[in-house]
N, CA, C and O of each residue as an XYZ file, in Angstrom:
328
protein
N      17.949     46.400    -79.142
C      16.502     46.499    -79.303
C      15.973     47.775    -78.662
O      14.841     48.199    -78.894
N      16.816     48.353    -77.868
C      16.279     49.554    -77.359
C      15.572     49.646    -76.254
O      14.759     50.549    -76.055
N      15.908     48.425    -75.193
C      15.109     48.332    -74.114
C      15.954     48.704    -72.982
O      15.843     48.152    -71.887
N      16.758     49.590    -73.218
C      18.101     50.196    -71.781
C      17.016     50.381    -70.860
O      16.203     51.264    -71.135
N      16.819     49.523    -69.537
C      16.328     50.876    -68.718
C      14.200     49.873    -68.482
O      13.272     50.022    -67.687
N      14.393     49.197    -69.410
C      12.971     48.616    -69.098
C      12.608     47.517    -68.281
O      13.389     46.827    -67.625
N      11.555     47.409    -68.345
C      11.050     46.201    -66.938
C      11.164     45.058    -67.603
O      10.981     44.832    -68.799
N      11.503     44.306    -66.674
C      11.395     42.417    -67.254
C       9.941     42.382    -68.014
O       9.877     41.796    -69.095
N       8.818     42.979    -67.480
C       7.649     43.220    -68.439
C       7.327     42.903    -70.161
O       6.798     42.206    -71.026
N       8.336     44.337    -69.700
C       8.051     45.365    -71.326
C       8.778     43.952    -72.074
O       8.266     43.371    -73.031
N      10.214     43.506    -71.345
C      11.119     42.506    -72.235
C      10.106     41.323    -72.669
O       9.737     41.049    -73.811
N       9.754     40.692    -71.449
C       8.690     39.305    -72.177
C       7.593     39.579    -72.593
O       6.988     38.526    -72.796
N       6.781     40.755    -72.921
C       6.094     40.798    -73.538
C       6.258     41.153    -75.270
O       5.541     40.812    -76.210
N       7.300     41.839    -75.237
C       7.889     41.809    -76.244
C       8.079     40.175    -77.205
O       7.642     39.574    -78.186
N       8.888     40.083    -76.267
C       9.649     38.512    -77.209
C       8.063     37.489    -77.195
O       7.889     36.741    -78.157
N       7.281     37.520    -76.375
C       6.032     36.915    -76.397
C       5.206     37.462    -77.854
O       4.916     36.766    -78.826
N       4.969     38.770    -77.676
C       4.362     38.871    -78.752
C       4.925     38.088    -80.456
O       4.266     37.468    -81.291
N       6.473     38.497    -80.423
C       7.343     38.548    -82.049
C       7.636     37.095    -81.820
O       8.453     36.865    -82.712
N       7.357     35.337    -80.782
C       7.737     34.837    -80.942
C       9.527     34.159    -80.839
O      10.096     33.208    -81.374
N       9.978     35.300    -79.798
C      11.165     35.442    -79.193
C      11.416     34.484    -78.201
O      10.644     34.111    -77.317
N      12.839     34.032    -78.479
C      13.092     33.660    -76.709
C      14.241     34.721    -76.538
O      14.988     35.263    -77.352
N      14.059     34.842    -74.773
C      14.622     35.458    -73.655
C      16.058     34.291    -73.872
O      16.112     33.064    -73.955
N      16.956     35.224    -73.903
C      18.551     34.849    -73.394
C      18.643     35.402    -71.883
O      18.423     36.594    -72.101
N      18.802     35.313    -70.682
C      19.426     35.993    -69.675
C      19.882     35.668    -68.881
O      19.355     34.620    -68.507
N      21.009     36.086    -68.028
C      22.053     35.476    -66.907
C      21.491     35.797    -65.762
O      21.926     35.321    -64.713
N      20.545     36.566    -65.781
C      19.206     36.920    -64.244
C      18.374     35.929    -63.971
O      17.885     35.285    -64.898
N      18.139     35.702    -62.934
C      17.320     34.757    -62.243
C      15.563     35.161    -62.939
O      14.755     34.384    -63.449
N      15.445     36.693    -62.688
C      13.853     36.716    -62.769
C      13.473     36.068    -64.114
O      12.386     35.584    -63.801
N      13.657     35.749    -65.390
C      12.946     35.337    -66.240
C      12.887     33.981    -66.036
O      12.302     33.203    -66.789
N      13.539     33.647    -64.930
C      13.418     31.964    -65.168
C      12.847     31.885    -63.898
O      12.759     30.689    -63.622
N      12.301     32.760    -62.746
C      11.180     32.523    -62.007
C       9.821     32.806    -62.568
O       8.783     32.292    -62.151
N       9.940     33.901    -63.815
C       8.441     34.147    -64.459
C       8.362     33.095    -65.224
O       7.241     32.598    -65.333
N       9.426     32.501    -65.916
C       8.560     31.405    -67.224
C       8.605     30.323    -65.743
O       8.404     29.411    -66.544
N       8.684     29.568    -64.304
C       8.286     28.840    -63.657
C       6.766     29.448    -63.432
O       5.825     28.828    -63.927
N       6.583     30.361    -62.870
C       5.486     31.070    -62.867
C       4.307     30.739    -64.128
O       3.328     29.993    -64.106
N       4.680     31.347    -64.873
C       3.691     31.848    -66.213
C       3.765     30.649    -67.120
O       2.745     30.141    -67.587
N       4.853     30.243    -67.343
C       5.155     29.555    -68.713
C       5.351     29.464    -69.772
O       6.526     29.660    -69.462
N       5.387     29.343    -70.905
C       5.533     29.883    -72.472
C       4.530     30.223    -72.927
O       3.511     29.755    -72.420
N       4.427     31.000    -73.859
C       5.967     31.452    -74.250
C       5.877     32.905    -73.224
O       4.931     33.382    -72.596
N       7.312     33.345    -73.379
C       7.860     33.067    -74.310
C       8.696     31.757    -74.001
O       8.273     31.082    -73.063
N       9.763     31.332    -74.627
C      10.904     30.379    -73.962
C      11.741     31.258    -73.106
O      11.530     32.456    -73.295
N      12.806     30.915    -72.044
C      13.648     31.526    -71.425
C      14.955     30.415    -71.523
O      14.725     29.208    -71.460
N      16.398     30.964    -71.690
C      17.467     30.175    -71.921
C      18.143     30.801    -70.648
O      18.175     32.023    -70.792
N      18.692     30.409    -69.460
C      19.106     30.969    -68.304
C      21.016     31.098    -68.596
O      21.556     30.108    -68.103
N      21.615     31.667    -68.983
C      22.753     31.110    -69.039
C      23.901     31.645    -67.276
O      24.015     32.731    -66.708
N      24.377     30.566    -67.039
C      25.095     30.522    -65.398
C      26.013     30.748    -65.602
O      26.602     29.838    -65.020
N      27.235     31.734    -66.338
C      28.142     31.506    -66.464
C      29.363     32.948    -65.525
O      30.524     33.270    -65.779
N      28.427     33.439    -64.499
C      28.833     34.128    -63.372
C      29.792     35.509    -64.508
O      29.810     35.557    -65.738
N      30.347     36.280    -63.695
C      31.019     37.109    -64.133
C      31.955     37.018    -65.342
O      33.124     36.636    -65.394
N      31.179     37.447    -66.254
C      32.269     37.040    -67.783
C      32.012     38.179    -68.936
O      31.271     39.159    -68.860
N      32.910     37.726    -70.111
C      32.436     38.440    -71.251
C      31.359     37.936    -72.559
O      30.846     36.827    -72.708
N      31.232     39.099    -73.379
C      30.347     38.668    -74.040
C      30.581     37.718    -74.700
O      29.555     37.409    -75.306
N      31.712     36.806    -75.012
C      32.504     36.067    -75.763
C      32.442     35.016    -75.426
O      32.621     34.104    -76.233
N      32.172     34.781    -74.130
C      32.414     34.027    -72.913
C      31.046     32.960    -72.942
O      30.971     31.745    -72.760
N      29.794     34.220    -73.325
C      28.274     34.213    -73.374
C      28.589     33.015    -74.521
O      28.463     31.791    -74.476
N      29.066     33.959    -75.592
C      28.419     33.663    -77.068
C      29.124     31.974    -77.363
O      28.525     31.099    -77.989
N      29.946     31.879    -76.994
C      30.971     30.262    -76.962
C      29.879     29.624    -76.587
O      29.072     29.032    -77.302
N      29.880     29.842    -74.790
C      28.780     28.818    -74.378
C      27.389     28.471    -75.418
O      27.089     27.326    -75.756
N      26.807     29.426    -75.737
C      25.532     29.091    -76.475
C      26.092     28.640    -77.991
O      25.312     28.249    -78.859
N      26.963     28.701    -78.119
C      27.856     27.726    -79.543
C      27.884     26.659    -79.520
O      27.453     25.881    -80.372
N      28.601     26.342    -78.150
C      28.870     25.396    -77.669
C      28.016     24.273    -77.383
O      28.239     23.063    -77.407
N      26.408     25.323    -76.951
C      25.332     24.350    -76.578
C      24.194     24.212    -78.098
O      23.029     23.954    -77.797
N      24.354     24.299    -78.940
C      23.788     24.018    -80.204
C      22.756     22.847    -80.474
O      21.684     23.125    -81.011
N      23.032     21.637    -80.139
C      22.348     20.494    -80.347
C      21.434     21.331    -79.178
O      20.484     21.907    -79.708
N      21.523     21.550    -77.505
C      21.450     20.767    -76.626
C      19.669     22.544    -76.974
O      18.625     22.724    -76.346
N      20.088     23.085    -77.818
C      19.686     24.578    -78.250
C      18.539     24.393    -79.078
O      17.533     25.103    -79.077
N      18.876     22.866    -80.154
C      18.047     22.624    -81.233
C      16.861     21.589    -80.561
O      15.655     21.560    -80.809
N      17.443     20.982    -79.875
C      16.287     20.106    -79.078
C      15.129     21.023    -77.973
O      13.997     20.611    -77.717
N      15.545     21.930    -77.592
C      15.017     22.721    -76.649
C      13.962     23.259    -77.905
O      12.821     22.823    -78.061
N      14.464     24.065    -78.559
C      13.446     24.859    -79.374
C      12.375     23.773    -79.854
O      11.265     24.166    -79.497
N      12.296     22.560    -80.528
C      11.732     21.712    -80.964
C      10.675     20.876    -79.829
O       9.878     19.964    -80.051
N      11.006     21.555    -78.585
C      10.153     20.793    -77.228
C       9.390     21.457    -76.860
O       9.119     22.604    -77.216
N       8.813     20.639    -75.875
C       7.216     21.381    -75.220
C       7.479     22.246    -73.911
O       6.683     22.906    -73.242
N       9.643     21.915    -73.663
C       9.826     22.641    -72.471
C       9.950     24.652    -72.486
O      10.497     25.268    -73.401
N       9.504     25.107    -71.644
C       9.537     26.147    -71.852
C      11.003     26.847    -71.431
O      11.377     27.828    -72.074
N      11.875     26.286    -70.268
C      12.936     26.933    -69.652
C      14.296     25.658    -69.762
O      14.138     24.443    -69.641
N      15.272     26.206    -69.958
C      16.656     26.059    -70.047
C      17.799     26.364    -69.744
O      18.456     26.908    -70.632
N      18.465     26.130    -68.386
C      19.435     26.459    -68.230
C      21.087     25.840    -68.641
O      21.314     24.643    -68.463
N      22.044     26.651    -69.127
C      23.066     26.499    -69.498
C      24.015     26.731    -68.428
O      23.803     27.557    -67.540
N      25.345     25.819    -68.517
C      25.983     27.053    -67.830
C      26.342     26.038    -66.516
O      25.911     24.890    -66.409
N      26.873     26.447    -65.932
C      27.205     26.005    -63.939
C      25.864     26.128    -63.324
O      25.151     27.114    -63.510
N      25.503     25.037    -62.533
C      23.808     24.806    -62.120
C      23.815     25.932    -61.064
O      22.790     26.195    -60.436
């Protein structure tokens, strides 16, 4: 998307505006959506030092748990090792 280098800002305002959710393995989007709230949504994934492969399984993996989230009134989701 072209955001090398930008503020958590520029990112949720982005995905806020286009109707996006936030994927990220960083803590701050899942202290701003406690903070702020939706949207946008935030999906936290915990899966500590890994690859992108590693990422993309897990959120495969979590599909149902992915389809119920989007369909709810919750705004934040974490995946992953608590």
């Amino acid at each position: 998307m072209g955001f090398g280098g930008a503020g958590d800002g520029v990112v949720w305002e982005y995905a806020k505006v286009h109707g996006l959710t936030i994927v990220s393995k960083y803590s701050d989007f899942y202290e701003r959506s406690m903070r702020v709230g939706a949207p946008p949504k935030v999906i936290c994934v915990r899966v500590g030092n890994c690859s992108t492969v590693a990422v993309e399984m897990l959120l495969r993996n979590s599909q149902q748990a992915l389809i119920r989230f989007e369909g709810s009134e919750v705004s934040f989701l974490m995946l992953g090792r608590g």
